[in-house]
N, C-alpha and C positions, 0 to 999 in steps of 0.2 A: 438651508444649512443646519438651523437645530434641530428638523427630522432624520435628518440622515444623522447628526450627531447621535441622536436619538436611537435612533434603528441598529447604531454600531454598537451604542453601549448594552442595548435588550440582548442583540444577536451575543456579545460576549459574555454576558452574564448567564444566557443559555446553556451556552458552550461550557463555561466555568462551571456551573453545577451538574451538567450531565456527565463532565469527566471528573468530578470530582465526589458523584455518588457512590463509587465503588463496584462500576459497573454491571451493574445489577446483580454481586452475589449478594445470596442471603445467606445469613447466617441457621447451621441445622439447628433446630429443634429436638432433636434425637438425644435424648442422656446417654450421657457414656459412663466408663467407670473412669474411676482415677488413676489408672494404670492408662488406659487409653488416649485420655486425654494428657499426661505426662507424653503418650508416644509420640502423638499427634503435634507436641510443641515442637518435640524438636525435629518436626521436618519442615527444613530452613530452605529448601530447594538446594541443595548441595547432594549429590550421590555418599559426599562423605557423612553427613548428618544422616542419613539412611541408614548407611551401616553400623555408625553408634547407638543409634537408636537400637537398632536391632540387636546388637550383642546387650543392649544395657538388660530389652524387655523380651527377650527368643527366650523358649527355653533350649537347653542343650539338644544338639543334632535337629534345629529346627531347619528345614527345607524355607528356604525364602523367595522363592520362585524366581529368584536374581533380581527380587526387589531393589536391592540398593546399587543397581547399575543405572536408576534413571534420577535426577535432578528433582524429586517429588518435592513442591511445596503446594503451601496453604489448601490444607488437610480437613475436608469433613466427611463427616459419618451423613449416608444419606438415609441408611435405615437399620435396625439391632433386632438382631433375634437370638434371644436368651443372651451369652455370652459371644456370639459373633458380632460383630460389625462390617457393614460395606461404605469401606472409603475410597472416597473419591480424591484425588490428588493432582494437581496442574503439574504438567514434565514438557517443557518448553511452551510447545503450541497447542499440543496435546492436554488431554487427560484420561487417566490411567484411574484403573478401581480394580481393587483389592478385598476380599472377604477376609477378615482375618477375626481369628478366636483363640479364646483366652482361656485361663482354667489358673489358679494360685497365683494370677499375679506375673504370668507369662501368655506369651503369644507361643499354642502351640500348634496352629497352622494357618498355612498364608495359601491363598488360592487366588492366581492373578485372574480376573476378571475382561481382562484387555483395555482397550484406548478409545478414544472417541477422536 
């Protein structure tokens, strides 16, 4: 009886940490600017936090590739070159990646990348 007690508490204590590591994302290493990572907050996984995001940090007449028709959250840069970044973002089951680049503190273009 106290090995199997035993055995049930190891097996949940297991279970409790493996689901409770964060499923193996890591966290990027990649710096970004501060306009970026301001965009990057506020995607909350909502299509509506998309689109504010985007009017906050677009610049005028920017093409958004109809970014902010998908549920994007928890947001990272998986590599920068000069002022672009390629972000990657969870949209349900999916995920979706984005190059987008910046210039004065605006995004001024979005190029969808596609889904995984």
């Amino acid at each position: 009886m106290k090995k199997l007690l035993l055995s049930v508490t190891v097996l949940a204590t297991i279970i409790f940490f493996t689901s409770c590591g964060g499923g193996g994302e890591k966290k990027s290493s990649v710096k970004v600017s501060t306009e970026m990572q301001d965009f990057m907050n506020n995607l909350n996984g909502r299509s509506a936090s998309v689109t504010v995001a985007l009017e906050q940090f677009g610049a005028p007449g920017l093409d958004d590739k109809d970014m902010d028709m998908y549920d994007l959250a928890t947001p990272k840069v998986l590599e920068a070159n000069g002022n672009c970044y390629l972000l990657e973002c969870k949209s349900g089951i999916t995920k979706r990646k984005y190059n987008l680049c910046w210039e004065g503190g605006k995004i001024i273009s979005v190029e969808d990348k596609g889904m995984e």
